[in-house]
C-alpha positions in Angstrom: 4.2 -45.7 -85.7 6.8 -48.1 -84.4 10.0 -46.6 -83.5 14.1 -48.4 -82.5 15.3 -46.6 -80.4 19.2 -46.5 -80.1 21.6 -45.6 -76.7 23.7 -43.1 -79.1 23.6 -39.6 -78.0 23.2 -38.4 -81.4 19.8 -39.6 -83.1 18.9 -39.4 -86.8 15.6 -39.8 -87.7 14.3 -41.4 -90.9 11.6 -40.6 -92.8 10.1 -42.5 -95.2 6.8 -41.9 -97.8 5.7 -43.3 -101.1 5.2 -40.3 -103.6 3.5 -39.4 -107.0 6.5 -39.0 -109.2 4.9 -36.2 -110.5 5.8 -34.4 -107.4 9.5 -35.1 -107.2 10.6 -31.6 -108.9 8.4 -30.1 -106.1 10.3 -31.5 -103.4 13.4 -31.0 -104.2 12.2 -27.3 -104.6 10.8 -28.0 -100.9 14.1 -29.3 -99.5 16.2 -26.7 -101.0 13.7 -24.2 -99.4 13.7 -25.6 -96.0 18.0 -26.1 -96.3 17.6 -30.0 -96.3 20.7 -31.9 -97.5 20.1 -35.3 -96.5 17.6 -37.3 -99.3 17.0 -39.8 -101.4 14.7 -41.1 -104.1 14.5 -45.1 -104.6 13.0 -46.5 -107.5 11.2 -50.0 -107.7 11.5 -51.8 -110.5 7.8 -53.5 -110.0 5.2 -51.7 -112.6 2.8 -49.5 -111.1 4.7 -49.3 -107.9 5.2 -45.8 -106.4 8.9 -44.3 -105.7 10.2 -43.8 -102.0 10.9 -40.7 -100.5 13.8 -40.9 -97.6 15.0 -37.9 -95.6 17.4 -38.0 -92.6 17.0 -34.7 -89.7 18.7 -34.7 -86.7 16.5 -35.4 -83.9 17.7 -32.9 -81.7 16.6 -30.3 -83.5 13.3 -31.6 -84.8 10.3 -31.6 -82.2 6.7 -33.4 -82.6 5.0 -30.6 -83.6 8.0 -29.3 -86.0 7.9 -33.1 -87.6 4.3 -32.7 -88.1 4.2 -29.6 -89.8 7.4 -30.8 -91.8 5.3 -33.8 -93.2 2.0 -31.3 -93.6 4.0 -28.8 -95.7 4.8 -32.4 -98.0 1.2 -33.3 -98.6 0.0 -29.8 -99.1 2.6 -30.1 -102.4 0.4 -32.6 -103.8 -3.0 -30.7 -102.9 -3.9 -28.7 -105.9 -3.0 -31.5 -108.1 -5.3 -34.3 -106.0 -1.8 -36.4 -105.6 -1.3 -38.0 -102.6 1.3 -39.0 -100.1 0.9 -43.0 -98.8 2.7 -45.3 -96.3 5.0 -42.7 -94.3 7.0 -43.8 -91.6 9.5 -42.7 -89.0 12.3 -44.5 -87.9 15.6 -43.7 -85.7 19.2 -44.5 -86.3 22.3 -44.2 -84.6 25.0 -41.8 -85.8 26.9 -44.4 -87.3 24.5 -46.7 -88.3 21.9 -43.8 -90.5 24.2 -43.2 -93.9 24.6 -46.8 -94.1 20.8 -47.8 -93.9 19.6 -46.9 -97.2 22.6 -49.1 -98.5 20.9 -52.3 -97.6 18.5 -51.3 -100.1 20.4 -50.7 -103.1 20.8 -54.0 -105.3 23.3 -54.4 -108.4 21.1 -52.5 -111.3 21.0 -53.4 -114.7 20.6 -50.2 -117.6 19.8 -50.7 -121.1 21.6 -53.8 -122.8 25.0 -53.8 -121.9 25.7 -51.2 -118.5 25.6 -53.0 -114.6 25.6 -50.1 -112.1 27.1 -51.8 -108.6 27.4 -50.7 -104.9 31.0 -50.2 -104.5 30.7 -52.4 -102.1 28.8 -55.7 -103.3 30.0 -58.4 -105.6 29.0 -59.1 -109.1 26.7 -61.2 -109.7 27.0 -63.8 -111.6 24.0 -63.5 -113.9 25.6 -60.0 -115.0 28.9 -61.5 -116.0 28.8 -60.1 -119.4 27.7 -56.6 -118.9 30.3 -53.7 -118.5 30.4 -52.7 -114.7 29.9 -49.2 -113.1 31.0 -48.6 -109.6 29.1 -46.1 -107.4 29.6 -44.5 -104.0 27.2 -42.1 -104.6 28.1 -40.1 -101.3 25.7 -37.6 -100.0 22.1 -38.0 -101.2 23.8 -37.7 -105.5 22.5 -40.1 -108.0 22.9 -44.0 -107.9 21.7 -43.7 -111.7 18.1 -45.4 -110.6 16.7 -42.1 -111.1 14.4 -42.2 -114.5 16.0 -38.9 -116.1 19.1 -40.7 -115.1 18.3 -43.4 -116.9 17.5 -41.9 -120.1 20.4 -40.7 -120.5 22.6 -43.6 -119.8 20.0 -45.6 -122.5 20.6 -42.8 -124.7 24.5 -42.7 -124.2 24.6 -46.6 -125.2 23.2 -46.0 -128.4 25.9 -43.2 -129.4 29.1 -44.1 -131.2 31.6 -43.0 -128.0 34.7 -44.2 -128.6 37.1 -41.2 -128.9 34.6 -38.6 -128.0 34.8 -35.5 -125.8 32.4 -35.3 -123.3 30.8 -32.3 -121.0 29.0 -33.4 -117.9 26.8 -30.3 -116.4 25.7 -30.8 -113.4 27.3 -34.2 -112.6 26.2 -35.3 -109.0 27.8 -38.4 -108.5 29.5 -38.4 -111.8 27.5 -41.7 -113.3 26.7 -40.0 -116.4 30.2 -39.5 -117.2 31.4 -42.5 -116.3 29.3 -44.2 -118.3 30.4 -42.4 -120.9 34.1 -43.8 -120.6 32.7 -47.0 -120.4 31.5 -46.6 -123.7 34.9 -45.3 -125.1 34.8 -41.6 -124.6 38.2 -40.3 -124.1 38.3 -37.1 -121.8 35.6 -36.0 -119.9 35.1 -32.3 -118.6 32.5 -32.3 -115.1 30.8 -29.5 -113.2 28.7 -29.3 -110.3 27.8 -26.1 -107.9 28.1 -28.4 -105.0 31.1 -29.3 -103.6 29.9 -32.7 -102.6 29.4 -33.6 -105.6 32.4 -32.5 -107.1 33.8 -34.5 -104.0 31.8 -37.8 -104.9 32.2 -37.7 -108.6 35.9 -37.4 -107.9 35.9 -40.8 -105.3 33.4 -42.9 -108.5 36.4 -41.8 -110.8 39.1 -43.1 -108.8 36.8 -46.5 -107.9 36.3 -47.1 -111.4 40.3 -46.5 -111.9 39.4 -43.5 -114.5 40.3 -40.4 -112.6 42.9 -40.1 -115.2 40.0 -38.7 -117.9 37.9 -37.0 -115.8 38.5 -33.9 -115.1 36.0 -32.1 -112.0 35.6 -28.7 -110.8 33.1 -26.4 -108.9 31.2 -24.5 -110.8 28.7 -24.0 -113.6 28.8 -23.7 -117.6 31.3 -20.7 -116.8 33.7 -22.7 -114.8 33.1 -25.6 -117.8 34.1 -23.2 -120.4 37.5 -22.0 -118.9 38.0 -26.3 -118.5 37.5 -26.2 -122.1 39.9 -23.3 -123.1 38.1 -22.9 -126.0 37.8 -26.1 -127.6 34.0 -27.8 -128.0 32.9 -31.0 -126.8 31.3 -33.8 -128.7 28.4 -34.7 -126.7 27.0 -32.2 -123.7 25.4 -34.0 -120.7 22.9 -32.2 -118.9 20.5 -33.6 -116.2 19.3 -30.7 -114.2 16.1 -29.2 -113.7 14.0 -27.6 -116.7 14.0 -23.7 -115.6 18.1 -24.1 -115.0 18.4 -25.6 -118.3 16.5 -22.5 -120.1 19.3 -20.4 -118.1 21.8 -22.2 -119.3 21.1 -23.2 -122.9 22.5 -19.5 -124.5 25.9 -20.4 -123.2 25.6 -24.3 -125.2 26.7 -22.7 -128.7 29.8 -21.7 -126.6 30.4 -25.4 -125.3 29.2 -27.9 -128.2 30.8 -28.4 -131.7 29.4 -28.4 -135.0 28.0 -31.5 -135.6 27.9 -31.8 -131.1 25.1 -33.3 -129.9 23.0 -32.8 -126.4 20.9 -34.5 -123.9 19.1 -32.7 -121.7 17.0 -34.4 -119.0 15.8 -33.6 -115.8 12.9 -32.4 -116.7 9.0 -33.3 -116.7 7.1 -34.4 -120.3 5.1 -31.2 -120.0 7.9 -29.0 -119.7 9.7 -30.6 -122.5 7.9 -28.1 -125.5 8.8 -24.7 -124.1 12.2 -26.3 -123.5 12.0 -27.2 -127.2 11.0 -23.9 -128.1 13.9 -21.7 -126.2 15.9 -24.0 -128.1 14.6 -23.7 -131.1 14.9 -19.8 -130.9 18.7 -20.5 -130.4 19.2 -21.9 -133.4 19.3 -25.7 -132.2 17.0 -28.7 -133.1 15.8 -30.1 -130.2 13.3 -33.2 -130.3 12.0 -35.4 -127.3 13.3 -38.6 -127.9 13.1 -40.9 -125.3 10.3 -40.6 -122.4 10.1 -42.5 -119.1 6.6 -42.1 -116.7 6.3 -38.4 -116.4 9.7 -37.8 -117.4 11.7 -36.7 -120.8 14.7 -36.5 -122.8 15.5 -34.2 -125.5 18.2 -34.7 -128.5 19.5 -31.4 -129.4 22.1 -30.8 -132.2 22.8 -28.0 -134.3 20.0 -26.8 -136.9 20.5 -27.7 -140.3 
């Protein structure tokens, strides 16, 4: 493999691999087991087309051999399942020039009928004149809202009478979700995330978008959301985190939702989606799957009749 090399003392190195979206819940497992901070997921809008896996390590501290095994322990996630890694690549960047490469690659992006999600720092384009814009940052590897769970839930959110609404956003990341959501009329929204750069990043996307004024974001989970609330309940719960966190969390929802509230949950794989269903169920909720996207699902979840 071909490889720039720069004069900077400090070297990044990229790496780069098409992946079986099937296996995207294992690598983030992966990368939270081996302490990695610095990925991404793109997402090609071309059918049939694999996503792209990018992850940055500092070059100093990664040798041949450790770079080899890194990319082995990768591959062997696919393994059992006969899914397969294709097209890797390395690549080296600079210390100022490797947190901007990945924005060369991230267009203006259309969701649903109406939302425009744009680089902070592009233009509009024309052609998208008449849909309501979105600026995103997204900081430090947290969503650009390409991701398909992401995208669920922002078709989903379009769909729902917003205007007036208070929102919960679990889990925020970047904060798109709940931006959206004041794009679409929702008057206060309450966000949480366990990492502070996201709380960080979701806080910058407010202020871009000139709406820091109803968001309000702290560190934490659904026990840091529910001294936000101070005991009132939320229209509409956003939650795009992994299925087994979900289960954890879902005895605390009666605590955060009102009456006639209503839930998506996303981040999780079709397959997991009917034990999901059932823990729900069990609570006293009605969850259906509503909305499904490649291997991934969303479920509606109100309160049970």
């Amino acid at each position: 493999m071909e490889m720039t090399s720069f004069s900077s003392e400090f070297i990044w190195l990229q790496f780069s691999v098409d992946y079986p979206s099937e296996l995207e819940e294992s690598l983030i497992w992966k990368f939270d087991e081996l302490g990695l901070k610095r990925f991404a997921f793109q997402y090609s809008t071309i059918k049939g087309s694999k996503p792209k896996l990018l992850v940055w390590l500092p070059k100093h501290e990664w040798s041949i051999s450790e770079r080899n095994i890194f990319v082995e322990s990768l591959e062997a996630l696919g393994k059992p399942f006969s899914l397969e890694l294709e097209n890797s690549d390395w690549a080296e960047f600079g210390e100022e020039d490797w947190s901007e490469s990945w924005k060369r690659h991230w267009q203006p992006d259309p969701v649903g009928e109406r939302l425009l999600i744009l680089p902070a720092w592009l233009s509009i384009p024309s052609r998208y004149s008449n849909r309501r814009v979105l600026l995103m940052d997204p900081g430090s590897a947290f969503g650009t809202g390409s991701h398909p769970t992401t995208r669920l839930c922002l078709e989903a959110l379009e769909q729902e009478p917003l205007a007036e609404k208070v929102i919960a956003d679990l889990g925020c990341g970047s904060g798109v979700l709940g931006l959206a959501a004041v794009i679409y009329g929702a008057k206060k929204v309450f966000a949480t995330d366990i990492d502070s750069l996201a709380v960080r990043a979701t806080m910058e996307n407010s202020k871009i978008n000139g709406c820091q004024d109803l968001m309000k974001v702290e560190l934490g989970s659904i026990e840091v959301l529910l001294e936000m609330l101070n005991g009132r309940r939320v229209d509409y719960l956003l939650c795009n985190i992994l299925a087994p966190v979900i289960k954890s969390l879902a005895p605390k929802f009666e605590e955060v939702l009102s009456e006639k509230g209503i839930a998506f949950l996303s981040g999780l794989l079709v397959e997991q989606a009917p034990e999901l269903q059932s823990v729900l169920q069990e609570l006293g909720w009605r969850a259906s799957c509503v909305k499904k996207q490649g291997s991934w699902a969303l479920l509606h979840v109100s309160k049970r009749a």
